[in-house]
Every structure is written in structure tokens, then in C-alpha cells.
N, C-alpha and C positions, 0 to 999 in steps of 0.2 A: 649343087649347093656345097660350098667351100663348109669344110669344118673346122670350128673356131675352138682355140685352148683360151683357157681364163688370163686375162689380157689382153689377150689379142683384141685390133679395134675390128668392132661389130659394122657390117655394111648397113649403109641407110634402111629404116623401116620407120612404119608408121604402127600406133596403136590408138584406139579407142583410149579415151579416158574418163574418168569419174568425173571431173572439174571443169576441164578446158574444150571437152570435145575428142581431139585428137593431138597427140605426140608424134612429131617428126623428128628420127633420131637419124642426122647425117647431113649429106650437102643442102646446106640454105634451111636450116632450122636451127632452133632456137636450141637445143643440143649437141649442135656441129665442134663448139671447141669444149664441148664437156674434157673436165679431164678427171673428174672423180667418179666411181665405180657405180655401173647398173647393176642391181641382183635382182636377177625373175626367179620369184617365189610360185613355183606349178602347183595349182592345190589338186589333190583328190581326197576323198572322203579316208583311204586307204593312206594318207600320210600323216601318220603320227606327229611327225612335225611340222606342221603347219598348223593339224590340230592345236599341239598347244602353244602355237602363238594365236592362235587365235582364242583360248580358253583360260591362257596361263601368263599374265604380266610378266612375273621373273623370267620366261622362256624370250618375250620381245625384248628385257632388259639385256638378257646374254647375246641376244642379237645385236644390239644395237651396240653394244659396250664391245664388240670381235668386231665389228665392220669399222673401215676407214670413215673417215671426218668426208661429210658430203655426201653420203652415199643416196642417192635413188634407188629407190624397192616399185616392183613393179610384179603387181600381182596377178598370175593368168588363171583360170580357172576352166575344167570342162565342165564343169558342174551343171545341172538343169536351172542354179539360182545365182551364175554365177557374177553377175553384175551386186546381187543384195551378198555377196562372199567376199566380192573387192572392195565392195561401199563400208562394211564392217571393218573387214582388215584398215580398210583407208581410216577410220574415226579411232580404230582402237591401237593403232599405231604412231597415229598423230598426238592424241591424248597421252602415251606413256613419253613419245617424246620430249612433249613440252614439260613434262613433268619431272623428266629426268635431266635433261635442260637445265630445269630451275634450279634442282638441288645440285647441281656441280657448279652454279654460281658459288 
């Protein structure tokens, strides 16, 4: 397996998703001419930060206000719960977005 520095383009993969089923990132998917930034977010119980994005609004705000325009977050988890880990990240990331969204109208 080639290793990748940040930037570099990532070779095709596929992941589970919350919504659609499955994400195909590469040749002949709907992510193939992506040109704005994926961040995989690794949880474990033992990361502070992730904990507090998932516990602390202002920590998703500083996230979201450091990441470029367009960015995809993509949350993996080992966790034993880790589908109801990405289902929450997924609603409590969406909600500060649209929220944060509105107020920079």
C-alpha cells in the first residue's frame, strides 16, 4: 500500500454510509472529479478530540470555520457502537452546520 501525504489524490475506495448505502471514491463514481478536501475523523473512546466534537458545539464550530469551503468529513470508528457513533456525529454536525450557515448569511 502506497503512502499518502495530505493532498495527495487518494486511490479509489468504497465506504458504508449512513444515507446512501455506499460511497465510491474514484474511477466512475460520483466523487471521481471531487476537488474539495475529505477528512476521516478515527474515533476512539481515547480521543479527546473527537470526544469533544462530539460533546462540545464550539469545538465543531473551530472545526468547521479551519476547514476549506466544501469539505466532506467522514467518520470511521472501531468502536463496539460504531454505526450509532457515526449516526450522532452525522445529525450533530449537520445541525451546527446549518446553523452556522445561517448566521453568516
Amino acid at each position: 500500500m502506497a503512502t499518502l501525504e495530505p493532498g495527495d489524490k487518494a486511490p479509489p475506495f468504497t465506504l458504508q454510509t449512513l444515507l446512501s448505502g455506499v460511497l465510491n471514491y474514484g474511477k466512475n463514481s460520483t466523487f471521481h472529479a471531487i476537488s474539495s478536501p475529505l477528512v476521516f475523523l478515527a474515533y476512539t473512546e481515547q480521543s479527546a478530540f473527537l470526544q469533544a466534537l462530539l460533546h462540545n458545539r464550539d469545538s465543531l464550530v473551530d472545526l468547521i470555520e479551519h476547514s476549506p469551503e466544501n469539505t466532506h468529513y467522514i467518520m470511521i470508528s472501531w468502536d463496539d457502537h460504531a454505526f450509532s457513533l457515526a449516526k450522532k456525529f452525522y445529525y450533530r454536525l449537520d445541525k451546527v452546520l446549518r446553523t452556522y450557515h445561517t448566521k453568516r448569511k
